[in-house]
C-alpha positions as a Markdown table, in Angstrom:
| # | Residue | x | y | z |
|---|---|---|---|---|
| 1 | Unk | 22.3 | -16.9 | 29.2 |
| 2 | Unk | 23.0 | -19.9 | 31.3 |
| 3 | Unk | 25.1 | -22.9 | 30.1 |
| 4 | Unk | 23.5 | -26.3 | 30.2 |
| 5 | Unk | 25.5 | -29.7 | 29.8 |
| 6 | Unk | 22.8 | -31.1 | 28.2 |
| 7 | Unk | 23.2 | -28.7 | 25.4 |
| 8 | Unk | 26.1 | -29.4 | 24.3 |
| 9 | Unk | 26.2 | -31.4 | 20.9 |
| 10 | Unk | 30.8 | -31.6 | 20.9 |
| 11 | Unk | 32.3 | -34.6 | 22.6 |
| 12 | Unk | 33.8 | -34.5 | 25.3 |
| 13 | Unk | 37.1 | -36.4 | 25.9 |
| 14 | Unk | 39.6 | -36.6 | 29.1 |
| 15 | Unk | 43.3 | -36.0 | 28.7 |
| 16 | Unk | 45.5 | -37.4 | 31.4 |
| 17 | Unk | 47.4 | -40.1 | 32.2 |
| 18 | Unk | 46.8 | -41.1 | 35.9 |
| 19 | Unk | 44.9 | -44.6 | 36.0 |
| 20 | Unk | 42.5 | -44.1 | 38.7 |
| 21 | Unk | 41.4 | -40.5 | 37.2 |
| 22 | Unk | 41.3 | -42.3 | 33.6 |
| 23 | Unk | 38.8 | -45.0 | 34.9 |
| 24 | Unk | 36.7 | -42.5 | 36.4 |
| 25 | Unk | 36.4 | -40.6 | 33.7 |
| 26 | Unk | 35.6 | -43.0 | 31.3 |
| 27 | Unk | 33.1 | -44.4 | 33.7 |
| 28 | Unk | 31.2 | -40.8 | 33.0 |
| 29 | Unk | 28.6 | -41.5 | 30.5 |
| 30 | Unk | 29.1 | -37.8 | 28.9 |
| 31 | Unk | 32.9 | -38.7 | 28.7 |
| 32 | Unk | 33.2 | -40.3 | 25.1 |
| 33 | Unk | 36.5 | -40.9 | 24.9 |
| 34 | Unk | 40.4 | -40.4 | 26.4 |
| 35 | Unk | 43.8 | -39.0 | 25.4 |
| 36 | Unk | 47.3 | -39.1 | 27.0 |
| 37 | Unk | 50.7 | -38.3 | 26.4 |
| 38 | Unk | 54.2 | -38.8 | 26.9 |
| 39 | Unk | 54.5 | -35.7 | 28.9 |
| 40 | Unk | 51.4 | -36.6 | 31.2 |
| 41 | Unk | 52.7 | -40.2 | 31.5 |
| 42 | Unk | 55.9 | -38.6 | 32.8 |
| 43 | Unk | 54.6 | -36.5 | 35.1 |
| 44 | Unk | 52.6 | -39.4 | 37.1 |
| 45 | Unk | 55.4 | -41.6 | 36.9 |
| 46 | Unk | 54.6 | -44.2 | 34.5 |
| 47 | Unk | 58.3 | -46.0 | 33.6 |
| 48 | Unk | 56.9 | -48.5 | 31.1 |
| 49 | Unk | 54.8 | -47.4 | 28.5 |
| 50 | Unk | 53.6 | -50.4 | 27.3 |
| 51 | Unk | 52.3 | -52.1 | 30.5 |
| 52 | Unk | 50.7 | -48.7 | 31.5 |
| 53 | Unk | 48.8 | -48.5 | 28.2 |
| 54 | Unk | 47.5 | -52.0 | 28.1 |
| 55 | Unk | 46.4 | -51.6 | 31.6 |
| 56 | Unk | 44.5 | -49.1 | 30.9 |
| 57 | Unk | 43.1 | -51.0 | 27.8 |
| 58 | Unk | 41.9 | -53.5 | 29.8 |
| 59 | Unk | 39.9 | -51.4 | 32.0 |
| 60 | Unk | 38.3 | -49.2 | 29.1 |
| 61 | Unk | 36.9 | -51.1 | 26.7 |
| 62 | Unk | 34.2 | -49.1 | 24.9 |
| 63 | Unk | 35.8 | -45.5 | 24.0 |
| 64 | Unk | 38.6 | -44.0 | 22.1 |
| 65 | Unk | 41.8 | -43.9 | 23.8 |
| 66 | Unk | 44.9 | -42.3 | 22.2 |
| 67 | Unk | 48.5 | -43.1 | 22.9 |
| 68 | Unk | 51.0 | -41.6 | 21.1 |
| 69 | Unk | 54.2 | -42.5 | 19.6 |
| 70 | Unk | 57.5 | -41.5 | 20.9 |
| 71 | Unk | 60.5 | -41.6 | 18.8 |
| 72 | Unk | 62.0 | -39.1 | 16.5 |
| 73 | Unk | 62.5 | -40.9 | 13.5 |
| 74 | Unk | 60.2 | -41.1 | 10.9 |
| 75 | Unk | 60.6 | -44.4 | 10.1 |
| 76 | Unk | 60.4 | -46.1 | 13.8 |
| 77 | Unk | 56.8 | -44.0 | 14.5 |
| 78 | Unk | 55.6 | -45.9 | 11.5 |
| 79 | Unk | 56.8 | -49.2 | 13.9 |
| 80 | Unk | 55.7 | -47.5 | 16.8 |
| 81 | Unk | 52.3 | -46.8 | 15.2 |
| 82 | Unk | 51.7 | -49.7 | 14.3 |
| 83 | Unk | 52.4 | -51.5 | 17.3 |
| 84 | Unk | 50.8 | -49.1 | 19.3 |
| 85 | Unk | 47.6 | -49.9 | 16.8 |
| 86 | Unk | 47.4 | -53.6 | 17.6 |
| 87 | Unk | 46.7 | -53.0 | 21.3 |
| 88 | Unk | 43.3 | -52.4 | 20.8 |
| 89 | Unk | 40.3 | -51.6 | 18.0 |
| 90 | Unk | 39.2 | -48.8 | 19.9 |
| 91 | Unk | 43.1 | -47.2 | 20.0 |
| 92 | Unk | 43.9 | -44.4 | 17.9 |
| 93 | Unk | 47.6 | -43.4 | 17.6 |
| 94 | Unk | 49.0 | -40.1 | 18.2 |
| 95 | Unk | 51.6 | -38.3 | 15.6 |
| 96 | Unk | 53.0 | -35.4 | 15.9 |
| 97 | Unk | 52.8 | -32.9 | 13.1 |
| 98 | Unk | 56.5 | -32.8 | 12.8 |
| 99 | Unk | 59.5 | -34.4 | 15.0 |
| 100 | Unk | 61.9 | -32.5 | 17.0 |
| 101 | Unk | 64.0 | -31.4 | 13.9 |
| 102 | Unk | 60.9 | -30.0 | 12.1 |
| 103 | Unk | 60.7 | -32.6 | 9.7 |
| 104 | Unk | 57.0 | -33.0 | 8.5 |
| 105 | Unk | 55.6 | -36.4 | 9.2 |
| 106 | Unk | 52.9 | -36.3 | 6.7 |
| 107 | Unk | 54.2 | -40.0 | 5.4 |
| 108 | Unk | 54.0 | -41.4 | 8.7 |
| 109 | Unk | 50.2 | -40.3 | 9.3 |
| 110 | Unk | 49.9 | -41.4 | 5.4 |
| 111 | Unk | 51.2 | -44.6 | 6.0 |
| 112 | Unk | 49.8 | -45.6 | 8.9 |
| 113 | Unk | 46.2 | -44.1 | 7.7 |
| 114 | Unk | 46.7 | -46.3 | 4.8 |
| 115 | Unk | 46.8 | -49.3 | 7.0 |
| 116 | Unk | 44.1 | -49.1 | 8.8 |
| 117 | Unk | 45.4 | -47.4 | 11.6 |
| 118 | Unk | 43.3 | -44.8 | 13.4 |
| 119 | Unk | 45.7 | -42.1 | 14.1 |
| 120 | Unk | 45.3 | -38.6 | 15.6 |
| 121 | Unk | 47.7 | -36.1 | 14.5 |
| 122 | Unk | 48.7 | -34.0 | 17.3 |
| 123 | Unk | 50.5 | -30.5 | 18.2 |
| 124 | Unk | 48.8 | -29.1 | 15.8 |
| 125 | Unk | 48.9 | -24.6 | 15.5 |
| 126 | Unk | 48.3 | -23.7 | 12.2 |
| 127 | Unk | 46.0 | -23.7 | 9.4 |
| 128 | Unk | 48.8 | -25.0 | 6.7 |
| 129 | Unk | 49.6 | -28.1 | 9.3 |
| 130 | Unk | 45.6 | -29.0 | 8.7 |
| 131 | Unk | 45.8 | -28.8 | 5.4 |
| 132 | Unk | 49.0 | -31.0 | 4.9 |
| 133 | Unk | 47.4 | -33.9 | 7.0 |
| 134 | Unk | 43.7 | -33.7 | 5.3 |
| 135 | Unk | 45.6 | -34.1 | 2.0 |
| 136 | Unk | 47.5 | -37.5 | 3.3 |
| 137 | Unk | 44.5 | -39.0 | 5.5 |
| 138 | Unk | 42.6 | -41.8 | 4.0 |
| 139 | Unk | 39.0 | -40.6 | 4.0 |
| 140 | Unk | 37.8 | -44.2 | 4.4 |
| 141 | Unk | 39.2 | -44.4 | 8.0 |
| 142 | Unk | 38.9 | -42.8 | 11.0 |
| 143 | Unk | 41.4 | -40.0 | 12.2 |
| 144 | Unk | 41.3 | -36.9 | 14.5 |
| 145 | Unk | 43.2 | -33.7 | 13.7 |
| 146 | Unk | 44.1 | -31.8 | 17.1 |
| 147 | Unk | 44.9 | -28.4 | 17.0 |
| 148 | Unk | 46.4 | -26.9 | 20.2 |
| 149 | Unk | 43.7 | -24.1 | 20.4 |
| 150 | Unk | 45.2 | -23.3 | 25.0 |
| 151 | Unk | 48.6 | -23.1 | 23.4 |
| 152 | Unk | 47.7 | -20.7 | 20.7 |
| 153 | Unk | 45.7 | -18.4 | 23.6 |
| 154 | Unk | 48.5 | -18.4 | 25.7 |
| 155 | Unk | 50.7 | -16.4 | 22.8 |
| 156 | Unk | 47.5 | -13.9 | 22.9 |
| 157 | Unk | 46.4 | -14.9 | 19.9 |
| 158 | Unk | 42.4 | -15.9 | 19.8 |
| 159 | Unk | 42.0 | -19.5 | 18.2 |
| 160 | Unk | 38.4 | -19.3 | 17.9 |
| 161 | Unk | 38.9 | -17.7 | 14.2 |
| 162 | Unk | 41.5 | -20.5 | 13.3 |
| 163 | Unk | 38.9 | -23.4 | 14.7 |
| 164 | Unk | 36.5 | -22.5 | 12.6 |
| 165 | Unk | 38.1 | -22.1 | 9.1 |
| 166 | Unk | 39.4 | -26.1 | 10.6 |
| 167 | Unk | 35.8 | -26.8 | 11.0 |
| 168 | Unk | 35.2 | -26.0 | 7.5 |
| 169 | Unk | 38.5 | -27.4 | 6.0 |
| 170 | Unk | 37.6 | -30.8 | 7.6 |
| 171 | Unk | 33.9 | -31.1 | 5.9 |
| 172 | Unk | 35.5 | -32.5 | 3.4 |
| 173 | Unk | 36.9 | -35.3 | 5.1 |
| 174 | Unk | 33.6 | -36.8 | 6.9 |
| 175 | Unk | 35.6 | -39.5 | 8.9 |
| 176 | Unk | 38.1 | -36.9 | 10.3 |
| 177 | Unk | 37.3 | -35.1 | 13.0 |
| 178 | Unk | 38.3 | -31.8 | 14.9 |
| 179 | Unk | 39.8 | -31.8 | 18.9 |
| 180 | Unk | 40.1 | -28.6 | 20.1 |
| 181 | Unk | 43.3 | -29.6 | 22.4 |
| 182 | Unk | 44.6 | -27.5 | 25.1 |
| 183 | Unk | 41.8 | -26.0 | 27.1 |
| 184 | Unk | 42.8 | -23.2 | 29.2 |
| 185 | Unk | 39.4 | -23.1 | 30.8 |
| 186 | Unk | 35.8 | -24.8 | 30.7 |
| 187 | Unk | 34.6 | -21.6 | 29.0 |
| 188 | Unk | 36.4 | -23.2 | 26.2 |
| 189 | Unk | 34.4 | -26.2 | 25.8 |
| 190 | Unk | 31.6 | -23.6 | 24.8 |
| 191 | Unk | 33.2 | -21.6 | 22.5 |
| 192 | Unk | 34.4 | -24.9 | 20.8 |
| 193 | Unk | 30.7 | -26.2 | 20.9 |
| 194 | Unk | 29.3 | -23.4 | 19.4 |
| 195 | Unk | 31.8 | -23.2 | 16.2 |
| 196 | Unk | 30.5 | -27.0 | 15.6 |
| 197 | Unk | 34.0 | -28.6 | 16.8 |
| 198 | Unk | 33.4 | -32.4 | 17.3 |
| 199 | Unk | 35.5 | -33.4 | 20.1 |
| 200 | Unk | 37.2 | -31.2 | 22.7 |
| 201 | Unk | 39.9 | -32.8 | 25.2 |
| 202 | Unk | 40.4 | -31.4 | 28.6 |
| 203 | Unk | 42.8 | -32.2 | 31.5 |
| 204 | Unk | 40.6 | -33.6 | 34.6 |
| 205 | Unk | 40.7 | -30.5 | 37.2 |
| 206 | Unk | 39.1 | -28.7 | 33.8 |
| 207 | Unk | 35.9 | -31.4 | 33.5 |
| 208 | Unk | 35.7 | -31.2 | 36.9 |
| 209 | Unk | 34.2 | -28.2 | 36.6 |
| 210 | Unk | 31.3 | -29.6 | 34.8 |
| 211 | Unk | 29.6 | -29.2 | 38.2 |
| 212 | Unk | 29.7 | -25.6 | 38.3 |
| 213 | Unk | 27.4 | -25.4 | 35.3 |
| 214 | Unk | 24.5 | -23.1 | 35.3 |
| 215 | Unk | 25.4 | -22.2 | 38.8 |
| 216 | Unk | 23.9 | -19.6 | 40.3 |
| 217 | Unk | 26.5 | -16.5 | 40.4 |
| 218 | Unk | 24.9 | -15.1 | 44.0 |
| 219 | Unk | 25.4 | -18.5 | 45.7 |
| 220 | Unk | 29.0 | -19.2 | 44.0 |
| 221 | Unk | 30.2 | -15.5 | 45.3 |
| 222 | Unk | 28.7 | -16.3 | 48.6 |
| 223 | Unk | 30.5 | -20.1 | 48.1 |
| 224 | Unk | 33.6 | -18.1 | 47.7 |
| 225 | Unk | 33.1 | -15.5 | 50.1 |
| 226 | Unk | 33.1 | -18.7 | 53.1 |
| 227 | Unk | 36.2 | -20.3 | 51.7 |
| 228 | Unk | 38.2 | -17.0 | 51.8 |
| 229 | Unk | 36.5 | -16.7 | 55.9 |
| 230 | Unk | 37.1 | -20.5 | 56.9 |
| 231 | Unk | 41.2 | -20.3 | 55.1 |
| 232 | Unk | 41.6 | -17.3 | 57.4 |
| 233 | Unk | 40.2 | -18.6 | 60.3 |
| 234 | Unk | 41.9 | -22.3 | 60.2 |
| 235 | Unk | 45.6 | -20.5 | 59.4 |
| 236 | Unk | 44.9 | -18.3 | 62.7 |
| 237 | Unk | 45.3 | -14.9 | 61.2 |
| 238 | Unk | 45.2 | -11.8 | 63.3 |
| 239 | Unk | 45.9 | -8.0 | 62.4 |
């Protein structure tokens, strides 16, 4: 059965942290919203946080962007979070489930919930770790719960069974809702559609390959077939 864009009901939101692929994305009208990270801000240089993150706040206006905070003490997140909070009314603030020393941060996302903040509790691999932040969110504000579905795959575990007993657990939480985190591949965003996920976030090579969508299978072998003969060719091979 061929896969069609326009089918999908999940929202579709861009993880990255490179400025001119952010804009781009958001520009996207089926992009609904963005994520980053410390990691991903690393790796395309940013050196100050804050500067980068209002930047980019000042170029997207209109959809969710998540930043999350950094240190490893529960108390400072709350700061952080809060801070973080006060860039903008469309910024939701990312918490990790635990800090470095596996301490739960439950009373960070509780506090910071409590307040108004819109946080999005992240790193996320098990079914306990959902229930121990539905139990501290405030159900009158809006929160995301993102469960690392890639990194469970890559352990060769299938998360599709786990995602959907999350679907379920967070029914009863109507302002909370799922990311399937991670992606491995766009085949994903499909198999997290189809369990009733709201939101799946995926790196920018990965949407990219929106394109490629109901693609005819003859013409994409035959697509594939001509890069293989042009590589060959241009790198002067000869047996």
């Amino acid at each position: 059965m061929k896969q069609s864009l326009d089918s999908l009901k999940i929202k579709l939101f861009a993880d990255g942290a490179d400025l001119v692929g952010m804009i781009e994305m958001a520009s996207k009208p089926y992009i609904a919203g963005l994520t980053t990270n410390p990691t991903l801000m690393k790796k395309a240089g940013i050196s100050d946080y804050e500067k980068f993150a209002k930047r980019v706040l000042t170029e997207i206006r209109d959809k969710p962007v998540s930043f999350e905070v950094f240190s490893d003490e529960i108390n400072e997140m709350k700061k952080q979070g809060e801070k973080i909070a006060s860039w903008g009314t469309n910024v939701y603030v990312k918490v990790p489930i635990t800090n470095t020393r596996g301490e739960s941060t439950s009373s960070v996302v509780e506090y910071l919930s409590n307040n108004g903040v819109k946080v999005n509790v992240t790193a996320i691999m098990t079914y306990k770790q959902v229930e121990t932040v539905l139990e501290v969110l405030n159900t009158d504000v809006e929160s995301c719960i993102s469960v690392f579905a890639g990194r469970i795959a890559d352990t060769g575990i299938d998360p599709v069974p786990l995602m959907e007993r999350c679907v379920n657990l967070l029914s009863s939480n109507t302002r909370s809702e799922l990311i399937w985190a991670s992606p491995r591949e766009l085949l994903n965003v499909f198999q997290a559609d189809a369990i009733g996920c709201q939101i799946i976030t995926a790196t920018n090579d990965i949407l990219r390959k929106l394109e490629l969508i109901g693609m005819d299978l003859e013409q994409y072998s035959l697509e594939t077939v001509k890069m293989f003969y042009a590589d060959a060719s241009l790198s002067g091979y000869a047996i």
